[in-house]
Residue, then its C-alpha position, 0 to 999 in steps of 0.5 A: x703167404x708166398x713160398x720163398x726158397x728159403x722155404x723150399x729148403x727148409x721143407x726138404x731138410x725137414x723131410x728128409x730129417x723127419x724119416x719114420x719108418x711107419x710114413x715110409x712102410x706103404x711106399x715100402x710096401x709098393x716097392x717090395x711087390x715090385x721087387x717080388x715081381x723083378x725077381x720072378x723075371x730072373x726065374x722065367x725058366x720055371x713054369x709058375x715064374x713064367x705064369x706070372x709074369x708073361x701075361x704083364x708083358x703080353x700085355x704092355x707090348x706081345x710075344x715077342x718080348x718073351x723071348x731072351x735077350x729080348x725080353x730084359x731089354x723091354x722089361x723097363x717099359x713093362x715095369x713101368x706099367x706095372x709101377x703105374x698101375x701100384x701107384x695108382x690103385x694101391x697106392x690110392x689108399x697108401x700114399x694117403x695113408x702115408x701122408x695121415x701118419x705124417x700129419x698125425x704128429x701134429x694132430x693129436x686126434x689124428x694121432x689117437x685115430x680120430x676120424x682117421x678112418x673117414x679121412x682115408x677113405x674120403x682121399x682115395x677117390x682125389x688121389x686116384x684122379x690124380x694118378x691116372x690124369x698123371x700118367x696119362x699126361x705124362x705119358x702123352x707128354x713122353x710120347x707127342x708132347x716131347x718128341x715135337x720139342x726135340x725136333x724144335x730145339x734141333x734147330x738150336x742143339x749140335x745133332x750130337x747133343x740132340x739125343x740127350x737134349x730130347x730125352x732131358x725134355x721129356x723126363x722134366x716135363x714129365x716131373x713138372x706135371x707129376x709136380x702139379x698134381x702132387x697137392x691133390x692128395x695132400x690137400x684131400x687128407x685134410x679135415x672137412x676135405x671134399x672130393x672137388x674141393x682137394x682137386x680144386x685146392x691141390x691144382x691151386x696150390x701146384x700151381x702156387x708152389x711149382x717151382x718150390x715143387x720141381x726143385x725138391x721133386x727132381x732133387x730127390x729123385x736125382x738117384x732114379x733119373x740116373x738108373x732111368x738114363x742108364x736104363x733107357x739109352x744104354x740097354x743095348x750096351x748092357x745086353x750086348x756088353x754086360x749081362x741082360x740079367x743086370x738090367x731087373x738088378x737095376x730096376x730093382x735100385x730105381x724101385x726102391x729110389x722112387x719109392x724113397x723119393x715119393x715119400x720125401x717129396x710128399x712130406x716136404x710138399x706137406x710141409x709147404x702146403x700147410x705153411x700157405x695155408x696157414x699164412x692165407 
């Protein structure tokens, strides 16, 4: 059966007016460790803040960046780090969870936890592979993919538009991949799932639905790509102009924004791939 836009907009209506708090708690849950770890940033004159939080920075980019104001203007890269690795481990086990409670209103046994327990744990390693292909596809993308673009499309861009025009590339190329790959988990929490066969039809289908995906993707995550755009090419403003303390406020929105995101995004990808399913 083919995915029209019909169709795309009737998944995204239905997630959105499909929201349960029990689907969203896990995503609640990445959000709330990450808020945990932001409001340690604002409390790294205290020894124990700074016992917890200096390692992750050494980490993703040295020393230097402890120090202030330098040290808010890298903590959005370094919460992307942290945001990678929760969604990749923790959120292995947690956004399949996510997606057995939503199918569970459909699936009597599932909703009795019939076989549920075996379902999770038979999810975790597809959607684990898939996080970690994700991030490091974006990533590669971010970093050599889009930056070679940029300079291709400066040929045809004003140099005034060229900056933006860069940064719009890499953020839709990294939501295109992430869009390709949204199908594996969703296909793993299916009954009588196999590791290679959830890979094989979740590919499969983020190729089928790609469009349809990307659109609904990118809608819902509108509210974060603006606080990343403010966060990415107006820190310098918000350090020298604003307070450097406004900047863990704002990553503390986008935290909350992409957790909302993810999980509408998953329940309207839900819905199409169980609507080509059944039409196959």
């Amino acid at each position: 059966m083919r995915a029209t836009i019909v169709d795309g907009l009737d998944a995204i209506l239905e997630s959105i007016r499909g929201f349960r708090w029990t689907e969203f708690s896990p995503y609640f849950l990445l959000f709330g460790i990450q808020f945990v770890f932001l409001a340690l940033t604002t409390q790294m004159h205290m020894a124990w803040a700074m016992g917890l939080v200096a390692p992750v920075v050494e980490w993703t980019g040295g020393e230097s960046h402890l120090h202030y104001p330098a040290f808010y203007g890298y903590l959005p890269v370094s919460m992307a780090w942290v945001e990678a690795a929760l969604y990749a481990f923790p959120g292995c086990v947690l956004i399949p969870l996510s997606l057995l409670r939503l199918l569970a209103r459909s699936d009597r046994a599932l909703s009795l936890g019939a076989g549920a327990a075996g379902r999770l744990a038979g999810a975790v390693p597809p959607t684990l592979f898939a996080a970690l292909i994700g991030v490091g596809a974006v990533w590669g993308w971010q970093g050599t993919a889009a930056p070679a673009i940029g300079r291709v499309l400066l040929t045809f861009v004003p140099a005034t538009a060229a900056a933006f025009t860069i940064w719009c590339v890499a953020v839709l190329g990294g939501y295109l991949v992430l869009s390709l790959l949204l199908y594996i988990p969703i296909a793993a929490v299916q009954a009588r799932a196999s590791l290679f066969g959830s890979i094989g039809r979740g590919v499969a289908a983020g190729l089928r639905l790609l469009p349809l995906t990307l659109m609904f993707a990118v809608l819902f995550a509108l509210p974060t790509i603006l606080i990343q755009f403010i966060l990415e090419r107006q820190t310098a403003l918000i350090i020298t102009r604003l307070r450097p303390e406004a900047i863990p406020i704002l990553l503390a929105f986008y935290a909350f924004f992409t957790a909302l995101a993810t999980y509408l995004t998953y329940g309207a990808g839900l819905r199409l791939y169980r609507m080509i399913r059944r039409g196959a």
